[in-house]
C-alpha positions in Angstrom: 54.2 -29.3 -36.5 54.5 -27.2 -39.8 55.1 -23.6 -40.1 51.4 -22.3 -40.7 50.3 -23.8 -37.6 53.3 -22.9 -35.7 52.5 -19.4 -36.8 48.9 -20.0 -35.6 50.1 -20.7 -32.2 52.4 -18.0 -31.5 49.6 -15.3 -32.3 47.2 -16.7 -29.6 49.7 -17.5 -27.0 52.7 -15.2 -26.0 55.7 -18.2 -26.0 58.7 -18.6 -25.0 61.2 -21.4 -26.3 64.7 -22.1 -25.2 66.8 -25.4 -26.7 68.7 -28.0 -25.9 70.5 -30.9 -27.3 70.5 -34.1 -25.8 72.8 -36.6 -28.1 70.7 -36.7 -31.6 67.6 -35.0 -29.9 66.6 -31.5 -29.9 64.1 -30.7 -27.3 62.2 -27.4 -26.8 60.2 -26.3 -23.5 57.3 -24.4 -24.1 56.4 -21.5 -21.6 53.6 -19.4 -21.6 54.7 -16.4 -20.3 51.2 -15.0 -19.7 49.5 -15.2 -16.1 46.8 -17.8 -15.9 43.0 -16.9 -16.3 41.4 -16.3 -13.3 38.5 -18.8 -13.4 37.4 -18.0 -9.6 37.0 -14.7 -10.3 34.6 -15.4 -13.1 32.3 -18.1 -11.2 32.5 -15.2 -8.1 31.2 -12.5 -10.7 28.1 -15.4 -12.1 27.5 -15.9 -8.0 27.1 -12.6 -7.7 24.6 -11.9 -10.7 22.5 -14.6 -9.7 22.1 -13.1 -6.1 21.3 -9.8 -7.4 18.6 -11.5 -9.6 17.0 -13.6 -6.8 17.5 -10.4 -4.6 15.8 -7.7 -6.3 12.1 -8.6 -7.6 9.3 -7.0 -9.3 7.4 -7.7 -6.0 9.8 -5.9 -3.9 10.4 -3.3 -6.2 6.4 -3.1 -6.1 6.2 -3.3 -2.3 7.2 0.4 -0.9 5.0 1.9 -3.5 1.7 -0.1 -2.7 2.7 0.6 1.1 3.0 4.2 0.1 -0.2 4.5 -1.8 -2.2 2.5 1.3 -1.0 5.1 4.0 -2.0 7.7 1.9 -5.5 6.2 1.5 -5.9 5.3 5.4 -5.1 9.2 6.4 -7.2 10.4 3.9 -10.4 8.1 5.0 -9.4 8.6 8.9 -9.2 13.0 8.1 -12.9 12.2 6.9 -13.8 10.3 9.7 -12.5 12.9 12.0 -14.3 15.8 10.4 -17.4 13.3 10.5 -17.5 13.0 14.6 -16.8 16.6 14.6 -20.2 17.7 12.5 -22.4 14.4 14.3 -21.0 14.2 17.5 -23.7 15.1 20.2 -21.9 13.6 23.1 -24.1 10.6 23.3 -22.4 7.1 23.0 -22.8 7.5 18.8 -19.9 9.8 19.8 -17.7 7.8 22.0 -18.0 4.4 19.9 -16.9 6.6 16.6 -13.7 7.9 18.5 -12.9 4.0 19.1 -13.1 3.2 15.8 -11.0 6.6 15.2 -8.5 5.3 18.0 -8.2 2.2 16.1 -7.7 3.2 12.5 -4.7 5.6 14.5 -3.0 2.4 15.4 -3.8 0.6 12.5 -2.0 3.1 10.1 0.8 3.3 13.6 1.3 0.0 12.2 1.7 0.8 8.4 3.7 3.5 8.9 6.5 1.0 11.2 6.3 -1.7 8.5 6.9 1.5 6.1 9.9 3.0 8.0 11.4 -0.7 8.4 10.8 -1.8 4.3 12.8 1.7 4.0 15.5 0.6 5.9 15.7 -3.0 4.3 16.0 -1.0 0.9 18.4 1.5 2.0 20.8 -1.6 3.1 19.9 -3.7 0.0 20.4 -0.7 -2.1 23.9 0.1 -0.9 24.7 -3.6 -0.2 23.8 -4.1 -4.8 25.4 -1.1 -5.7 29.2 -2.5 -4.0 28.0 -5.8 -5.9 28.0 -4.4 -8.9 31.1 -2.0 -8.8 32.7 -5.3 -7.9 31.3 -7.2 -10.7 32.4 -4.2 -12.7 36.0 -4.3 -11.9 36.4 -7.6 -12.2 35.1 -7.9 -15.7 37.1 -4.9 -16.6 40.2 -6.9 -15.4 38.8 -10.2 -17.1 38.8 -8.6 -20.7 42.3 -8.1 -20.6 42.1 -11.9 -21.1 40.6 -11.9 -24.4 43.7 -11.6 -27.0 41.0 -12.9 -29.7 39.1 -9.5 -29.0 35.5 -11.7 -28.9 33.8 -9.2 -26.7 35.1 -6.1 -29.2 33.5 -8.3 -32.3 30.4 -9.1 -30.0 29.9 -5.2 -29.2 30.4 -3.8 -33.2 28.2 -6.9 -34.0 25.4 -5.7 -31.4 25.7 -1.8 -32.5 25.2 -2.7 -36.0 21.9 -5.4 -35.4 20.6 -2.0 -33.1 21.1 0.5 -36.0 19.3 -1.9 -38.4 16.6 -2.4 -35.9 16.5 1.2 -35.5 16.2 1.9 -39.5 12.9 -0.2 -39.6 11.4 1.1 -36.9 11.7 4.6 -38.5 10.7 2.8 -42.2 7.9 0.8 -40.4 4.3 1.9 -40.2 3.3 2.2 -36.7 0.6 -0.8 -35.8 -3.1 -0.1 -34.7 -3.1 -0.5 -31.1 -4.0 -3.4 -28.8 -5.6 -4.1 -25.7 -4.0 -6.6 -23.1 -5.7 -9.8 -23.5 -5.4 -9.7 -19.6 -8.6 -7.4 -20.2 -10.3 -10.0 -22.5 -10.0 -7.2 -25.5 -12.7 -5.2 -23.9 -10.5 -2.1 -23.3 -10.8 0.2 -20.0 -13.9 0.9 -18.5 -15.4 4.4 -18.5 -19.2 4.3 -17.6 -22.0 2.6 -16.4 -25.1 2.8 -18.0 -28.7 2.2 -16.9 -30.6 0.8 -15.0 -31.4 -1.5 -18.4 -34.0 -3.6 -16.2 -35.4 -2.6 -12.7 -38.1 -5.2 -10.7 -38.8 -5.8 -7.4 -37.9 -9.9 -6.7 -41.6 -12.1 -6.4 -40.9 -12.1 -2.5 -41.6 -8.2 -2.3 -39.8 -5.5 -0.3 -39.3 -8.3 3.1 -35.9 -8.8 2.0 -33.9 -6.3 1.1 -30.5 -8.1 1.2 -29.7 -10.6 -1.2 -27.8 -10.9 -5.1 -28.9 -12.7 -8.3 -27.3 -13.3 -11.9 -26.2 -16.1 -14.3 -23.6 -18.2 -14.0 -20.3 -17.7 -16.0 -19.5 -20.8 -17.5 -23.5 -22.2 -17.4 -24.2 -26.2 -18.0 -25.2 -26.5 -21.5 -28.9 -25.5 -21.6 -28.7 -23.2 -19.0 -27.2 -20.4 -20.7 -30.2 -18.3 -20.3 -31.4 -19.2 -16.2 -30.8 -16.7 -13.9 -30.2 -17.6 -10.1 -31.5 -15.9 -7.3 -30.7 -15.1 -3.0 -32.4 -13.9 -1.0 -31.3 -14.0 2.4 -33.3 -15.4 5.4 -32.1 -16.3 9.7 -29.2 -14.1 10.5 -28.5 -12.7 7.0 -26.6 -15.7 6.2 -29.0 -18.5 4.9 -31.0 -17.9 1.8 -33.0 -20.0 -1.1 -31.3 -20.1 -4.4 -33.9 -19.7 -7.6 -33.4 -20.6 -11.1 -36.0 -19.4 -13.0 -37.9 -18.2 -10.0 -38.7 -22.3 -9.8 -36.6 -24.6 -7.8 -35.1 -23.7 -4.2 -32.6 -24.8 -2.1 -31.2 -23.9 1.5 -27.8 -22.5 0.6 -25.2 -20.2 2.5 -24.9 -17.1 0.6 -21.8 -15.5 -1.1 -20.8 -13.2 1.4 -20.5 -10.5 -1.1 -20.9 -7.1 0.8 -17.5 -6.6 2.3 -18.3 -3.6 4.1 -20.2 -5.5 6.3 -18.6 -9.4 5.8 -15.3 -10.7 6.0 -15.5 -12.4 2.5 -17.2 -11.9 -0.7 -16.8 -13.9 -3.8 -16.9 -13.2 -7.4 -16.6 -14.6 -10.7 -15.6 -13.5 -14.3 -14.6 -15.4 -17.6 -11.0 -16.1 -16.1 -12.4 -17.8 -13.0 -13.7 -17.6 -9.4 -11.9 -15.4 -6.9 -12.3 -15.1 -3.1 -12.5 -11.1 -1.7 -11.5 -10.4 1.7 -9.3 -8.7 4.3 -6.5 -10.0 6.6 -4.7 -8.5 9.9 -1.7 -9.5 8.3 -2.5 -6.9 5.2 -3.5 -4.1 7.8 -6.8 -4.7 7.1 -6.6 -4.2 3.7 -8.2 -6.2 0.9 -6.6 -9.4 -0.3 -7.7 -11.3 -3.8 -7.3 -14.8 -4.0 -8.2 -17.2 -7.2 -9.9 -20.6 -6.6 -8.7 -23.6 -8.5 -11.8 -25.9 -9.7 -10.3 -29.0 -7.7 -12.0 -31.3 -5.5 -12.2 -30.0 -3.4 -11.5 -26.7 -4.3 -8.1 -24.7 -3.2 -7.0 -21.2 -3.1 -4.4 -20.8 -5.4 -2.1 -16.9 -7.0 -2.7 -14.6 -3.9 -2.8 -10.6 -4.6 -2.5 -8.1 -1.8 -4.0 -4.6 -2.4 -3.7 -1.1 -0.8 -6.7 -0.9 -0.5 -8.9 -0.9 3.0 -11.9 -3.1 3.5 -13.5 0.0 5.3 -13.4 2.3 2.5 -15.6 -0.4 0.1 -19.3 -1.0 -0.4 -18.9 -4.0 -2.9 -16.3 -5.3 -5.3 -16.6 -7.3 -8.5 -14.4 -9.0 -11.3 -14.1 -8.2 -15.0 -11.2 -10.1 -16.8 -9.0 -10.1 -14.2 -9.7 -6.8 -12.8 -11.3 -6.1 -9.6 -13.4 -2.9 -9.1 -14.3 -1.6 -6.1 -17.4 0.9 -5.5 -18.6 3.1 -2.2 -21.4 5.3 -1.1 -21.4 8.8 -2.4 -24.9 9.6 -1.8 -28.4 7.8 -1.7 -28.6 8.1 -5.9 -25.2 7.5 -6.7 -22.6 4.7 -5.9 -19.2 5.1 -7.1 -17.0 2.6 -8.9 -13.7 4.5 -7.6 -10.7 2.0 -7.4 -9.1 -0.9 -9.8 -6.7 -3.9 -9.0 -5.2 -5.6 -12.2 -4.2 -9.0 -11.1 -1.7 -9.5 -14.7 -0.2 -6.0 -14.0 -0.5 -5.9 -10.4 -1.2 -1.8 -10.8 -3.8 -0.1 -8.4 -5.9 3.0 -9.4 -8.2 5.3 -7.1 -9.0 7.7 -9.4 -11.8 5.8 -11.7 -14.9 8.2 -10.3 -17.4 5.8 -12.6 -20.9 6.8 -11.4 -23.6 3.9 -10.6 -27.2 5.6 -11.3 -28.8 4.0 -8.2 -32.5 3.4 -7.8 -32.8 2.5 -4.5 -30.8 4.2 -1.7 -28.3 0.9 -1.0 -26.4 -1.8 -3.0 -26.4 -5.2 -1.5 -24.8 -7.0 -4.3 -22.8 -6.6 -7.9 -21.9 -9.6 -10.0 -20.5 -8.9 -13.5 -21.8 -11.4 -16.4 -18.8 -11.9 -19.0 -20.9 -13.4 -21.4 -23.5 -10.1 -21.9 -21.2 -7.5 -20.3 -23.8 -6.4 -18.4 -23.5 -5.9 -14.1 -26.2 -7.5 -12.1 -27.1 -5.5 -9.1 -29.5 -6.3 -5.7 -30.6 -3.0 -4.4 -33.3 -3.0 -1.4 -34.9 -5.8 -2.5 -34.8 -4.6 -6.4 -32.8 -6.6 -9.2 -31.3 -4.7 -11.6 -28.9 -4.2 -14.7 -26.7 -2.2 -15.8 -24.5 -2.0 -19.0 -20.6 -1.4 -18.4 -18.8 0.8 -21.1 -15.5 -0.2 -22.8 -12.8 2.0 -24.8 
């Protein structure tokens, strides 16, 4: 071995040498007198990371809040439903059917609030349980830099400071960029108002059927970009005859769309078809679920809202987004509440007014093609333009 490289050696590796002679042979034993690296201590500390990791989620870190936000929602619409009975209430059975329906939204949020007080709990242990986790983790890495004679995580740390200053001196030299909208809203920005009606007719089969819905399709068959389809519902509310161009007819079921008064509605933008509904398992709050264009088709990503199937009148889709509207009064419907299916965030505070022409809405189906929402409104087809900033 020559000197340099002996020299090498004894910088990296506290030695220690003791000699002997045996006949013409000098032998040396070579000791390192430092304790050996804990290796099981590092694979515990990359166990314990990767716990935490598939531990704590965005989804559960989500979860309290949108079980928050729901309870606040369900007291609010059972308060108005209380000071309801107490104005109409004239001791008749209008009376004694309204307190069931009070007796059950009283259980139903019961419900909420236990799954609440239990997800609290679940946190509270899983926050406590994380936080010893990463003390731990802390003190052994602490210990486990002692280990590094070549100072690599010193170099690493003046390395990183110095790439965060330069970053730091562009951003303050850099001109700030025009902003941008999330291409999870198709580049159309954030709705603000409705305006209209643009077109208001009554359908060729007259005021005998007031429920129904009509539009275009999303994705149309070449040549049919500009047919229109039409239902208008027949037997039970559930069997209609589909239109296009006021011309051929079929026997179809309709799209349950009215999900005050259905279990499911459906509803389609320029991302896709998705299913609308409610489920005990949700508290009876609305669920959104996209269908896959197999054969035969499957529900596929699943989102569950906070908000309750009760409090809606009808829902639609625009890129990604679904709206939900209720009655305010017989000339105006209210667009009041977003779900964004790429951001999972809820709003309630829209308050986007629907100039109505006839007292109910039956049916809304956004176009993504003209941007403009097609409504059925006691037997009336309309439009309506939608307003993006």
């Amino acid at each position: 071995m020559s000197q340099s490289n002996a020299f090498i050696l004894m910088i990296i590796i506290h030695l220690s040498f003791s000699q002997s002679v045996r006949g013409k042979e000098c032998v040396c034993d070579l000791k390192n007198v430092d304790p050996p690296f804990p290796e099981n201590e590092l694979t515990e500390v990359e166990t314990t990371a990767l716990q935490c990791i598939k531990t704590i989620t965005l989804e559960k870190m989500n979860e309290l809040d949108r079980l928050v936000l729901g309870l606040q929602q369900r007291i609010k619409q059972l308060e108005d439903n209380v000071i309801m009975l107490e104005k109409e209430d004239n001791r008749n059975i209008y009376g004694a059917v309204s307190l069931r329906i009070i007796e059950l939204e009283i259980s139903e949020i019961q419900d909420l609030v236990d799954k609440l007080n239990r997800t609290t709990k679940n946190y509270q242990h899983l926050s406590v349980q994380t936080a010893d986790q990463l003390e731990a983790m802390k003190d052994s890495m602490v210990k486990l830099e002692k280990f590094d004679k070549m100072q690599t995580i010193k170099k690493y740390r003046e390395i990183q400071i110095k790439k965060n200053l330069e970053e730091c001196k562009k951003e303050l030299k850099a001109t700030a960029p025009p902003p941008t909208v999330s291409s999870g809203r198709c580049g159309l920005g954030r709705m603000v108002s409705v305006s209209g009606p643009r077109m208001y007719s009554l359908t060729v089969y007259g005021t005998s059927y007031p429920y129904g819905a009509w539009g275009k399709d999303a994705k149309p068959a070449p040549g049919d970009e500009k047919k229109y389809w039409l239902v208008v519902l027949s037997r039970s509310n559930v069997y209609g005859h589909f239109i296009r161009q006021l011309q051929q007819q079929v026997s179809i079921r309709t799209p349950r769309h009215h999900i005050q008064l259905y279990g499911y509605g459906f509803a389609t933008d320029d991302s896709g078809v998705y299913v609308i509904y409610a489920s005990t398992s949700n508290f009876g709050n609305v669920i959104i679920s996209k269908v896959e264009t197999s054969n035969p088709p499957v529900l596929s990503q699943t989102w569950s809202t906070s908000l309750h199937k009760k409090t809606v009148t009808n829902t639609f889709m625009v890129c990604g987004v679904l709206y939900a509207t209720r009655y305010l009064d017989k000339e105006i419907e209210e667009i009041f509440y977003s779900y964004d299916t790429k951001t999972n965030k809820e709003r309630y505070d829209l308050r986007i007014h629907i100039k109505k022409m006839q007292t109910n809405i039956e049916f809304l189906n956004y176009d993504p093609r003209d941007h403009l929402l097609y409504v059925y409104s006691d037997a009336y087809i309309l439009t309506y333009e939608l307003i993006f900033q």
